[in-house]
N, CA, C, O and CB atoms as a CASP TS submission, in Angstrom:
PFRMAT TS
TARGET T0000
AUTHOR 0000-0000-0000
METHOD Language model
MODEL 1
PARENT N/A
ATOM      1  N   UNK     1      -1.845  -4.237  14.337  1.00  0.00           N
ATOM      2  CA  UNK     1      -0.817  -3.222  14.127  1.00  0.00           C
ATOM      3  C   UNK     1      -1.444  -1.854  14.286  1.00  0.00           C
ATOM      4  O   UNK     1      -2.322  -1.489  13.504  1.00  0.00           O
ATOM      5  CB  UNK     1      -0.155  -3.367  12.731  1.00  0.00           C
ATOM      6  N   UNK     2      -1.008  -1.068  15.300  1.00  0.00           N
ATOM      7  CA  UNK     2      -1.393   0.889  15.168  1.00  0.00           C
ATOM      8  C   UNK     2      -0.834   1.483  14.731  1.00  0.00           C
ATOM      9  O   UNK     2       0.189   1.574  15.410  1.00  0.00           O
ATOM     10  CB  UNK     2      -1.461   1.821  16.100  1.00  0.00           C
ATOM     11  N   UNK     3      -0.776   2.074  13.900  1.00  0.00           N
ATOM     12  CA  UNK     3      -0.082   3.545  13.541  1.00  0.00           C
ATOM     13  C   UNK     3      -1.065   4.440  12.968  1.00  0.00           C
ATOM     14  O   UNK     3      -2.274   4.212  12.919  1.00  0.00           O
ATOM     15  CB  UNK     3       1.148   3.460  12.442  1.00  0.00           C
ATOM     16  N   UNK     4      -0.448   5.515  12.520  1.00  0.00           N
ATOM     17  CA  UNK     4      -1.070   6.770  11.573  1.00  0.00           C
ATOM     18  C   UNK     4      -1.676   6.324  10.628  1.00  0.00           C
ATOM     19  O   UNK     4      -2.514   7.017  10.050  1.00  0.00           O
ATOM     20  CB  UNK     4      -0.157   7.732  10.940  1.00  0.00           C
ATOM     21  N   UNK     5      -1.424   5.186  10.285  1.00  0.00           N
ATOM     22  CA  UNK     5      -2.780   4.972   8.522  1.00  0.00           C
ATOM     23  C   UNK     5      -3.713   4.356   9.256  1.00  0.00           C
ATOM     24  O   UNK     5      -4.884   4.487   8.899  1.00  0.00           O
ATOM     25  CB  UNK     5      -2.322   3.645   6.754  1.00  0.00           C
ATOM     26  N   UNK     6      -3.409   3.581  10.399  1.00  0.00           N
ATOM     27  CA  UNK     6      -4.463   2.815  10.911  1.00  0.00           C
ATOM     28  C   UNK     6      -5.902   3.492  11.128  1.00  0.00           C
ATOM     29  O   UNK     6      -7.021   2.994  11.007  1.00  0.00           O
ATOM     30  CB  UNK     6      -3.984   2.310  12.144  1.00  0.00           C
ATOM     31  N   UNK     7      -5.350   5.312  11.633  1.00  0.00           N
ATOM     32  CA  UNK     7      -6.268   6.219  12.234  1.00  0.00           C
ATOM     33  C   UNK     7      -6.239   6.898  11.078  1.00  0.00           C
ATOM     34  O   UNK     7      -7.281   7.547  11.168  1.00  0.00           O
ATOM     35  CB  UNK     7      -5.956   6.975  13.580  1.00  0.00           C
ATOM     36  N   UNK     8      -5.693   7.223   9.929  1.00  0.00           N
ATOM     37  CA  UNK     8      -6.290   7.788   8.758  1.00  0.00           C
ATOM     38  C   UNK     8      -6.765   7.144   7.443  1.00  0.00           C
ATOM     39  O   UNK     8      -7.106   7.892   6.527  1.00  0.00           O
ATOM     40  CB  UNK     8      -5.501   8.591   8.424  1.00  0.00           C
ATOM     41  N   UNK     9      -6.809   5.835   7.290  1.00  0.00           N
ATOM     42  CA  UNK     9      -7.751   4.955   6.191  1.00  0.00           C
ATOM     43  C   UNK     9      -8.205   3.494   7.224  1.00  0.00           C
ATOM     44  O   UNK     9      -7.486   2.694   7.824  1.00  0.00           O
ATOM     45  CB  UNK     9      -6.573   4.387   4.439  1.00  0.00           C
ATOM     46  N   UNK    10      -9.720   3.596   7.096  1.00  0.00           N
ATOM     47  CA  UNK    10     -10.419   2.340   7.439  1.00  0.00           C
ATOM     48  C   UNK    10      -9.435   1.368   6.772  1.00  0.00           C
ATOM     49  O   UNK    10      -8.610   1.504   5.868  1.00  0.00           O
ATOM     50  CB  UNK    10     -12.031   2.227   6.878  1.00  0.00           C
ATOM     51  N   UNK    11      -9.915   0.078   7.734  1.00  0.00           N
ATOM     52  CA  UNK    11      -9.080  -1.271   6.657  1.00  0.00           C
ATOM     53  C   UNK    11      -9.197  -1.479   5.331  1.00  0.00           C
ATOM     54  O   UNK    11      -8.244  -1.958   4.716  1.00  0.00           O
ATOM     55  CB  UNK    11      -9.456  -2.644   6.955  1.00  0.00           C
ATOM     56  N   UNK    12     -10.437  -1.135   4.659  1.00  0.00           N
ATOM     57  CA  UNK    12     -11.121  -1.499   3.156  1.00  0.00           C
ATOM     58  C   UNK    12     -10.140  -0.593   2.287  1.00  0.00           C
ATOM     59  O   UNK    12      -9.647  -0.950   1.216  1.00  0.00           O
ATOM     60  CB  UNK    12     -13.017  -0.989   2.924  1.00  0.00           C
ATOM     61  N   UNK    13      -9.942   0.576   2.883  1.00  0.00           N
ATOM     62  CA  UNK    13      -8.885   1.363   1.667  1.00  0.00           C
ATOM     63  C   UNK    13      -7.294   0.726   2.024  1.00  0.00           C
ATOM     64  O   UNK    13      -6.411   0.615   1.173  1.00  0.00           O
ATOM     65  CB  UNK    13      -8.856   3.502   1.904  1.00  0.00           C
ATOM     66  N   UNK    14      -7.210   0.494   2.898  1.00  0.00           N
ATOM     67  CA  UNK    14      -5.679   0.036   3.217  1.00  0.00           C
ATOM     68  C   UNK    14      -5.700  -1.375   2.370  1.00  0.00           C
ATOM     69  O   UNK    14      -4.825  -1.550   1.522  1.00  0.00           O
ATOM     70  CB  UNK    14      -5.287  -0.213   5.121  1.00  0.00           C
ATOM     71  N   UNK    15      -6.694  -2.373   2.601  1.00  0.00           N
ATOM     72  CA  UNK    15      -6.472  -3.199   1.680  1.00  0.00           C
ATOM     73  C   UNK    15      -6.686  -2.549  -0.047  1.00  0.00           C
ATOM     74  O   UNK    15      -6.452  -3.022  -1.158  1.00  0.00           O
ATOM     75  CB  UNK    15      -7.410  -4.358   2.110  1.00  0.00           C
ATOM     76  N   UNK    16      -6.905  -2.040   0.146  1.00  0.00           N
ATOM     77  CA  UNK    16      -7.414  -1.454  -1.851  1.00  0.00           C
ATOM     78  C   UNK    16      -5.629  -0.768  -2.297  1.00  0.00           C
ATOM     79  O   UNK    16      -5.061  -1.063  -3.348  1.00  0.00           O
ATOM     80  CB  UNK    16      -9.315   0.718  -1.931  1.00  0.00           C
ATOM     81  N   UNK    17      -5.055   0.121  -1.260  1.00  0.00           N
ATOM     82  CA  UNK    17      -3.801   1.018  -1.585  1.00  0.00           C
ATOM     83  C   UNK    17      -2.876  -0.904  -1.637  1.00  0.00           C
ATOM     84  O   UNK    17      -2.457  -1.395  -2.685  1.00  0.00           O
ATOM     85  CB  UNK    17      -3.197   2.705   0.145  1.00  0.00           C
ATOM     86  N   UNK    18      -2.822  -1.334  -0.784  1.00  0.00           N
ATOM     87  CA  UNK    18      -2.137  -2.477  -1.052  1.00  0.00           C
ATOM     88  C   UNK    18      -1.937  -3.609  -1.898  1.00  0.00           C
ATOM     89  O   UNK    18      -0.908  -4.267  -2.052  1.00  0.00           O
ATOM     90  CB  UNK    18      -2.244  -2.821  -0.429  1.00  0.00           C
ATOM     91  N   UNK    19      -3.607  -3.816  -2.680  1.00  0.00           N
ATOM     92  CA  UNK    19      -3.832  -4.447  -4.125  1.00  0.00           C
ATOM     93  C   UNK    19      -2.804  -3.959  -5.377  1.00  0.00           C
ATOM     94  O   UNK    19      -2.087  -4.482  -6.231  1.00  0.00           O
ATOM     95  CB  UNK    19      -5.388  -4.039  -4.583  1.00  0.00           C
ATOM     96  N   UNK    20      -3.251  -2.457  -4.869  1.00  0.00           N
ATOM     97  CA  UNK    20      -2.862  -1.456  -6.308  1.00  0.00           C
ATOM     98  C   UNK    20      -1.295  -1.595  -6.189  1.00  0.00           C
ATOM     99  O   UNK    20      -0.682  -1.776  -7.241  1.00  0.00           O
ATOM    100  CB  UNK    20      -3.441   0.530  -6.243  1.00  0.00           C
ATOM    101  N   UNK    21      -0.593  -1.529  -5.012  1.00  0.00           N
ATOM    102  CA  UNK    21       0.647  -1.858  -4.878  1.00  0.00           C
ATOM    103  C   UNK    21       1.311  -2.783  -5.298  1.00  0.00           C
ATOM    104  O   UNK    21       2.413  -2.646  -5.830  1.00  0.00           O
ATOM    105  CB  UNK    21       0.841  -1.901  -4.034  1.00  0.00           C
ATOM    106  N   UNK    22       0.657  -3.980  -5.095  1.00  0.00           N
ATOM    107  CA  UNK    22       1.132  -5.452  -5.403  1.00  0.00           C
ATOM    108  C   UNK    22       1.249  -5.681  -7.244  1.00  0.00           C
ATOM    109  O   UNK    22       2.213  -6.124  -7.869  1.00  0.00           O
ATOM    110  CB  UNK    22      -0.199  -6.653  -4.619  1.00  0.00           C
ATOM    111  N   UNK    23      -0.063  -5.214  -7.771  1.00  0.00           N
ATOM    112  CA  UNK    23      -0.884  -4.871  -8.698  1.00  0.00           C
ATOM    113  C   UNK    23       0.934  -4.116  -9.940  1.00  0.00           C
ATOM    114  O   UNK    23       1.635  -4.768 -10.714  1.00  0.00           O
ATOM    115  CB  UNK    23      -2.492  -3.508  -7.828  1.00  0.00           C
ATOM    116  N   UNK    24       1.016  -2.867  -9.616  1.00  0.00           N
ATOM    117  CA  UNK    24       1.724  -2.189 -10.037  1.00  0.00           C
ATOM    118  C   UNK    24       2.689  -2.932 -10.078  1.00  0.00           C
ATOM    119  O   UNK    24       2.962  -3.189 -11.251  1.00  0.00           O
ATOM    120  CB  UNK    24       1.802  -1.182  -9.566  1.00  0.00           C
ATOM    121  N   UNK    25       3.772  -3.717  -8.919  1.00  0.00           N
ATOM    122  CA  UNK    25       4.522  -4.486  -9.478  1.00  0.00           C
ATOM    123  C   UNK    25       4.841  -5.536  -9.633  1.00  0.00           C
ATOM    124  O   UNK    25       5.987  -5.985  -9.609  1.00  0.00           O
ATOM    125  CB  UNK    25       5.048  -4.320  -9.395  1.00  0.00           C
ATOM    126  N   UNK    26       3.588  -6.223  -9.865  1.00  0.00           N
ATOM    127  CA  UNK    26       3.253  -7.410 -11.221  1.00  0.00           C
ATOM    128  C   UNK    26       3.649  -6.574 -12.262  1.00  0.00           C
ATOM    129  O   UNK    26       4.443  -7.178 -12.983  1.00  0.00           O
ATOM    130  CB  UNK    26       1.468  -8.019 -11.539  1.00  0.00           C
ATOM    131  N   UNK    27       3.530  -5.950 -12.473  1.00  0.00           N
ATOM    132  CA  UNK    27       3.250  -4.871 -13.959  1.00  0.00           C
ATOM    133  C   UNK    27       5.008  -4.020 -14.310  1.00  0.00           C
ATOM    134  O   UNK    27       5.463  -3.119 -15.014  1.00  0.00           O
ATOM    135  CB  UNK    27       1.624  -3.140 -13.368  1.00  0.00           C
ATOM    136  N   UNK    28       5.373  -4.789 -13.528  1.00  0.00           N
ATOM    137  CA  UNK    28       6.896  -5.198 -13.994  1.00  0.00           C
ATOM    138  C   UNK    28       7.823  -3.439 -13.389  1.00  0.00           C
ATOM    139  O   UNK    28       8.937  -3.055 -13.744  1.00  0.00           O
ATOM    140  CB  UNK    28       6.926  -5.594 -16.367  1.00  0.00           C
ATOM    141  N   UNK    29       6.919  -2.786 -12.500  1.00  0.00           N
ATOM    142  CA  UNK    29       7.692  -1.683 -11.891  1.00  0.00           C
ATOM    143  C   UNK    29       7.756  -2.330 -10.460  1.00  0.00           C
ATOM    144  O   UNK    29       7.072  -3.078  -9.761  1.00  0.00           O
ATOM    145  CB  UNK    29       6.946  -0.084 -11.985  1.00  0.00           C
ATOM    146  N   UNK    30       9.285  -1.445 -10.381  1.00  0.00           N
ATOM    147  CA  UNK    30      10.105  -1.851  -9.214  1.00  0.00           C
ATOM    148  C   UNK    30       9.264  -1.200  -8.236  1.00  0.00           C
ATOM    149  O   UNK    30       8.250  -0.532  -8.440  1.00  0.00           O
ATOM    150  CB  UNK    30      11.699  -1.395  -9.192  1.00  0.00           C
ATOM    151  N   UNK    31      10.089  -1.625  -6.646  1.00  0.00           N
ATOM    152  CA  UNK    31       9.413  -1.258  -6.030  1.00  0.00           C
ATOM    153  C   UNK    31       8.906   0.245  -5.749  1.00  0.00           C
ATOM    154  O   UNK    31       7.826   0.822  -5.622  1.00  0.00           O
ATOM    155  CB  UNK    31       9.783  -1.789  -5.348  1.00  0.00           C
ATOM    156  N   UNK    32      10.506   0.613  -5.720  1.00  0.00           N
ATOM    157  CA  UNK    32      10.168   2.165  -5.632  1.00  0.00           C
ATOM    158  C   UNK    32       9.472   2.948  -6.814  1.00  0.00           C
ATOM    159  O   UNK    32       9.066   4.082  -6.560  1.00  0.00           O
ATOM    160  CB  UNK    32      11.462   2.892  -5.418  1.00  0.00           C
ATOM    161  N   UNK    33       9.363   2.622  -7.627  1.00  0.00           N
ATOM    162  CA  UNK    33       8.568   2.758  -8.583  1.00  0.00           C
ATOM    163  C   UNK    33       7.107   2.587  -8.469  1.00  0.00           C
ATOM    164  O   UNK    33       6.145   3.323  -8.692  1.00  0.00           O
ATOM    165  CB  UNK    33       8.993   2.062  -9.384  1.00  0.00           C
ATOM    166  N   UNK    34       7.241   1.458  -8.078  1.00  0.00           N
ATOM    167  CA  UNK    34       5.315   1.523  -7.663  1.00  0.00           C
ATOM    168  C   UNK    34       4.526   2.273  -6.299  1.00  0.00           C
ATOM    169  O   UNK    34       3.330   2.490  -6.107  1.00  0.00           O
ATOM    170  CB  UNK    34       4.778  -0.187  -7.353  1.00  0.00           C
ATOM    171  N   UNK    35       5.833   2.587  -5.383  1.00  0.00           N
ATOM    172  CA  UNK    35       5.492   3.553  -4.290  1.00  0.00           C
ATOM    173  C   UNK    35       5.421   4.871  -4.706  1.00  0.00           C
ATOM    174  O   UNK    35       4.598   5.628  -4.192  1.00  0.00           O
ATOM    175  CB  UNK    35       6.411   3.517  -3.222  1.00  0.00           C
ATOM    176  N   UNK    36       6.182   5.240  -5.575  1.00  0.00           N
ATOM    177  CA  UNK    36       5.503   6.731  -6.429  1.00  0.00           C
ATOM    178  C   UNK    36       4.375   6.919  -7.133  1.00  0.00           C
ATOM    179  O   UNK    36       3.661   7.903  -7.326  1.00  0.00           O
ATOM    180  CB  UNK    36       6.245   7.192  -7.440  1.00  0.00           C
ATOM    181  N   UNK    37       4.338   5.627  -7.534  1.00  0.00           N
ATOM    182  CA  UNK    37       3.075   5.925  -8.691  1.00  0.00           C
ATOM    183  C   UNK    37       1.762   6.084  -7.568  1.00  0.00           C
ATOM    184  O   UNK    37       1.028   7.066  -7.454  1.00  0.00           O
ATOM    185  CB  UNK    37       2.765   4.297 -10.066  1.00  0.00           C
ATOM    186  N   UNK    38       1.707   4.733  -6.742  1.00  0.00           N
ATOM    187  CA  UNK    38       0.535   4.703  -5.780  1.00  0.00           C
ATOM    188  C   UNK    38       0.732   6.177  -4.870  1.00  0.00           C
ATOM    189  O   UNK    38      -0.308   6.609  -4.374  1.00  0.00           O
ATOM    190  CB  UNK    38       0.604   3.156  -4.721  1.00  0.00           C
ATOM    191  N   UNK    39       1.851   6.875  -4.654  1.00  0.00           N
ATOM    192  CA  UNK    39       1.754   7.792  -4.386  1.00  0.00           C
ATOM    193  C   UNK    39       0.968   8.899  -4.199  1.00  0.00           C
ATOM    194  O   UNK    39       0.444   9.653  -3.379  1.00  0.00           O
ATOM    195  CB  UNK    39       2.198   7.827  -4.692  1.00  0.00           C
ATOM    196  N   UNK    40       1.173   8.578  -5.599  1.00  0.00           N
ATOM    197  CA  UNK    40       0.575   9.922  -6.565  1.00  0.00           C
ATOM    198  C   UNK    40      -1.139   9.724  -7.055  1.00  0.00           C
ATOM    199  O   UNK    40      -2.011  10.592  -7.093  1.00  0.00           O
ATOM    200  CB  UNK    40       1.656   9.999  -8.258  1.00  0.00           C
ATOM    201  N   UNK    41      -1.226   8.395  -7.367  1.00  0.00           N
ATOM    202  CA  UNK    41      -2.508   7.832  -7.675  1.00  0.00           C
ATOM    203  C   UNK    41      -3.601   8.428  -6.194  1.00  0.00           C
ATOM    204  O   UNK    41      -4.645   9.046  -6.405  1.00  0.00           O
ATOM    205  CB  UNK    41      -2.266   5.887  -7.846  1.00  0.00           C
ATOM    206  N   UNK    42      -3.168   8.137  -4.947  1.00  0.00           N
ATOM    207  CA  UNK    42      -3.882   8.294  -3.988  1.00  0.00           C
ATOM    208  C   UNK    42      -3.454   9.237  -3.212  1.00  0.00           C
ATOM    209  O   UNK    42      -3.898   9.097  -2.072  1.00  0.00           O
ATOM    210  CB  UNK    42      -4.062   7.311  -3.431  1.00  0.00           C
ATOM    211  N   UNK    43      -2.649  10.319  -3.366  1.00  0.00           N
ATOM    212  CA  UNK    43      -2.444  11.189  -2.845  1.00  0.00           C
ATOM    213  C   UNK    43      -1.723  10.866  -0.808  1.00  0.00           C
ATOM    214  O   UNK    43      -2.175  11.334   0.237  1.00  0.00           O
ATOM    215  CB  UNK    43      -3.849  11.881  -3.246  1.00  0.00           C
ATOM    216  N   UNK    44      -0.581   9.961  -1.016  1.00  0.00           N
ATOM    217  CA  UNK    44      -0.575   9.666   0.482  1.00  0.00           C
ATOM    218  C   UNK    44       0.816   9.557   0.156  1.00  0.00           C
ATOM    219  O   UNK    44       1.174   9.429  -1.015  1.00  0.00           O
ATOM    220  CB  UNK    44      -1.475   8.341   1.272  1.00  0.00           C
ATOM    221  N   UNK    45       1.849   9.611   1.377  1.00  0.00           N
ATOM    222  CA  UNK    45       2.741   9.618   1.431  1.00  0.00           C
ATOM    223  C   UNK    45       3.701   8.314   0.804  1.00  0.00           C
ATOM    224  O   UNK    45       3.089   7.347   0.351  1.00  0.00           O
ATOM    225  CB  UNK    45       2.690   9.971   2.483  1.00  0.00           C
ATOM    226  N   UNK    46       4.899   8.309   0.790  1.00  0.00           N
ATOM    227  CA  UNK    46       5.516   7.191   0.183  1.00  0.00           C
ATOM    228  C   UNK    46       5.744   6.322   2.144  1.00  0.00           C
ATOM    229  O   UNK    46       6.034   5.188   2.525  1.00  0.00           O
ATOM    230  CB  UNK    46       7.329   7.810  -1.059  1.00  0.00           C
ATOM    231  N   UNK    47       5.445   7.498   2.784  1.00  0.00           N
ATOM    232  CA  UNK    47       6.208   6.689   4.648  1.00  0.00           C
ATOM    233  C   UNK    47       4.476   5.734   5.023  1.00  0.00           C
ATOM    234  O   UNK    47       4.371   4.719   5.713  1.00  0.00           O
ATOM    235  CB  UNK    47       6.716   8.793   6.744  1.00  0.00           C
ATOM    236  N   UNK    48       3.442   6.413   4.376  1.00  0.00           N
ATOM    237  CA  UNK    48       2.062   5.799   4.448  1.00  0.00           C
ATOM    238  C   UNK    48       2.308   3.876   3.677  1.00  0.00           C
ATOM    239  O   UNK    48       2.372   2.747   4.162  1.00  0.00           O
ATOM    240  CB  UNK    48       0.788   7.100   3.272  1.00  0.00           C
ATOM    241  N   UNK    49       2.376   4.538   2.151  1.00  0.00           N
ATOM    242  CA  UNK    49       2.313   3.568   1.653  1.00  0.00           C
ATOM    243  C   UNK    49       3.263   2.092   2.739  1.00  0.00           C
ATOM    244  O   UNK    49       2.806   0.982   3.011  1.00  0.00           O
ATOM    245  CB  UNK    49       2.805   4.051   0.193  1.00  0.00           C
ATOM    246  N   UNK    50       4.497   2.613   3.082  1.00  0.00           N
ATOM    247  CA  UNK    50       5.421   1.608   3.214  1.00  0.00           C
ATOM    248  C   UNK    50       4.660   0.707   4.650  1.00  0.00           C
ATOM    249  O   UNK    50       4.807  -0.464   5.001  1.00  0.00           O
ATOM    250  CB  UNK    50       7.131   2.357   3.443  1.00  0.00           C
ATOM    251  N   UNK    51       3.877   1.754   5.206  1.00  0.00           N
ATOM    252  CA  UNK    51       3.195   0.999   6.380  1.00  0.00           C
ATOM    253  C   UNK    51       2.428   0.018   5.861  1.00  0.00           C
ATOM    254  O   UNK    51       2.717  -1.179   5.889  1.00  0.00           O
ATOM    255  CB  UNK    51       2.322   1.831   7.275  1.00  0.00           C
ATOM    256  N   UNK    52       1.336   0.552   5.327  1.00  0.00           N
ATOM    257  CA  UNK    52       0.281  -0.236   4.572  1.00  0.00           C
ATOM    258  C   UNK    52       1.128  -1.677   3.617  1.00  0.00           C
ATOM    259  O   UNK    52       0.707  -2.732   3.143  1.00  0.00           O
ATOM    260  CB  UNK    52      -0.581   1.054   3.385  1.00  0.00           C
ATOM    261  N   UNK    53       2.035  -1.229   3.660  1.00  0.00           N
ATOM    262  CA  UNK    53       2.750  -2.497   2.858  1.00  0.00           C
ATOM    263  C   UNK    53       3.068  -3.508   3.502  1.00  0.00           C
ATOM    264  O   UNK    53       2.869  -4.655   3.101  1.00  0.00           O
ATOM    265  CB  UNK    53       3.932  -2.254   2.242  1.00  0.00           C
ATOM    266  N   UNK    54       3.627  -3.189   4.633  1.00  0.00           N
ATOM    267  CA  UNK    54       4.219  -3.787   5.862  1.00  0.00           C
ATOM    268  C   UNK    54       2.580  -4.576   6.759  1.00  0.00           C
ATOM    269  O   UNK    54       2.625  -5.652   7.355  1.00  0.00           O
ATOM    270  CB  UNK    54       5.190  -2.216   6.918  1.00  0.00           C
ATOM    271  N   UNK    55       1.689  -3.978   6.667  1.00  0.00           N
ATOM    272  CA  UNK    55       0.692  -4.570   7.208  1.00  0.00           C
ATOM    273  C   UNK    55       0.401  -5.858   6.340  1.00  0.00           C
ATOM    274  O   UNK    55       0.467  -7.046   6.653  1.00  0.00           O
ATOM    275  CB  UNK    55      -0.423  -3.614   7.336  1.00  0.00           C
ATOM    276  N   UNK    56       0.045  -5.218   5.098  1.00  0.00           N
ATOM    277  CA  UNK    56      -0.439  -6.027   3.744  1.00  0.00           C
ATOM    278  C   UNK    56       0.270  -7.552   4.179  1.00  0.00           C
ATOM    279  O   UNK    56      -0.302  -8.563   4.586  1.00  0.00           O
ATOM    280  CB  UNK    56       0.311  -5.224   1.975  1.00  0.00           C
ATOM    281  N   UNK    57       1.431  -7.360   3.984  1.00  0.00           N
ATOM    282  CA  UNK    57       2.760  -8.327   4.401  1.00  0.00           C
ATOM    283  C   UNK    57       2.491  -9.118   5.520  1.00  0.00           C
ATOM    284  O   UNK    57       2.540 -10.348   5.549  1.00  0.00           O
ATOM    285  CB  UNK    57       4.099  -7.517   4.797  1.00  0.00           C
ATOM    286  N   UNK    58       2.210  -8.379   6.426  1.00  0.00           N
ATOM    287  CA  UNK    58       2.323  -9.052   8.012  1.00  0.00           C
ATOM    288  C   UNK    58       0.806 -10.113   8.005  1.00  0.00           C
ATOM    289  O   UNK    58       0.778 -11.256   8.460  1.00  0.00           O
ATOM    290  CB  UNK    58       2.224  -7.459   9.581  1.00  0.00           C
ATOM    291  N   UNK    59      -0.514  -9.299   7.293  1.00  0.00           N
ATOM    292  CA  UNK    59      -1.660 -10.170   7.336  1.00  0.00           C
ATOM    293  C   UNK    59      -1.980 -10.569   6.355  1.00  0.00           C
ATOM    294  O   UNK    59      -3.159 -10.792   6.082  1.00  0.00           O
ATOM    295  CB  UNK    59      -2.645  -9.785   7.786  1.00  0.00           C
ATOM    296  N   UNK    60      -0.602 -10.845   5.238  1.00  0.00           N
ATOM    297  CA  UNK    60      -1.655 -11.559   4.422  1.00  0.00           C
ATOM    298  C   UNK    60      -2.681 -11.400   3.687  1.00  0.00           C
ATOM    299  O   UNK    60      -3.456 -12.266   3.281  1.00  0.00           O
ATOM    300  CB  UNK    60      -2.080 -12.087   4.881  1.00  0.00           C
ATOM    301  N   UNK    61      -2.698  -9.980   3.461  1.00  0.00           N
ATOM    302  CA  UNK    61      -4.005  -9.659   2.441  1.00  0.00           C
ATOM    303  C   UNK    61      -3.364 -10.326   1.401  1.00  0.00           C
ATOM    304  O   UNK    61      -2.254 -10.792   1.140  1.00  0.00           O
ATOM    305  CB  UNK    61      -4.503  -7.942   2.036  1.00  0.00           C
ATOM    306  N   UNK    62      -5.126 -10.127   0.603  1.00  0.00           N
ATOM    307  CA  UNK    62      -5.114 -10.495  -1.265  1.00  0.00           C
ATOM    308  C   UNK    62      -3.964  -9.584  -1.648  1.00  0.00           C
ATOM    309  O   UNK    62      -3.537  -8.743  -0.857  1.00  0.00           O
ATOM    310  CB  UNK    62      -6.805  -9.947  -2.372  1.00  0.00           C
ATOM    311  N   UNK    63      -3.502  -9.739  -2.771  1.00  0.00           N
ATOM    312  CA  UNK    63      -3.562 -10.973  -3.234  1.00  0.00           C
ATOM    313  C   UNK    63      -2.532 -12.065  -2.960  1.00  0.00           C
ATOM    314  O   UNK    63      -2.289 -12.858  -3.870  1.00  0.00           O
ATOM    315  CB  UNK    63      -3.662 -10.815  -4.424  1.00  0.00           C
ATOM    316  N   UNK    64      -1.937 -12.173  -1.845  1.00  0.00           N
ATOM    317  CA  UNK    64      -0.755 -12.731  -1.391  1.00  0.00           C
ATOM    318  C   UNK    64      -1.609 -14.330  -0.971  1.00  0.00           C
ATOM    319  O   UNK    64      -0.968 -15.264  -0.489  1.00  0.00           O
ATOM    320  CB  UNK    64       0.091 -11.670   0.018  1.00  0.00           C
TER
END
């Protein structure tokens, strides 16, 4: 997959923003809820996060 996070976080942080994602809602916040918080936690957009989510998703990272 290419896009803009691809060329602004190596894979190791894209998998780490996507843990913390998954992470957050185990922890019983919704989704949009946990896209603000990781937001804010890492300073990246909510249109970033949703990529990185969508990757997370597509390959199967931990903890899926």
């Amino acid at each position: 997959m290419q896009n803009n996070v691809d060329q602004s976080f190596p894979e190791a942080r894209r998998k780490e923003i996507f843990l913390a994602l998954v992470e957050a809602q185990d922890q019983r916040m919704s989704v949009s809820q946990s896209r603000e918080f990781i937001s804010q936690r890492y300073g990246i957009s909510e249109r970033q996060i949703r990529e990185i989510e969508e990757e997370g998703l597509e390959q199967q990272w931990p903890p899926l």
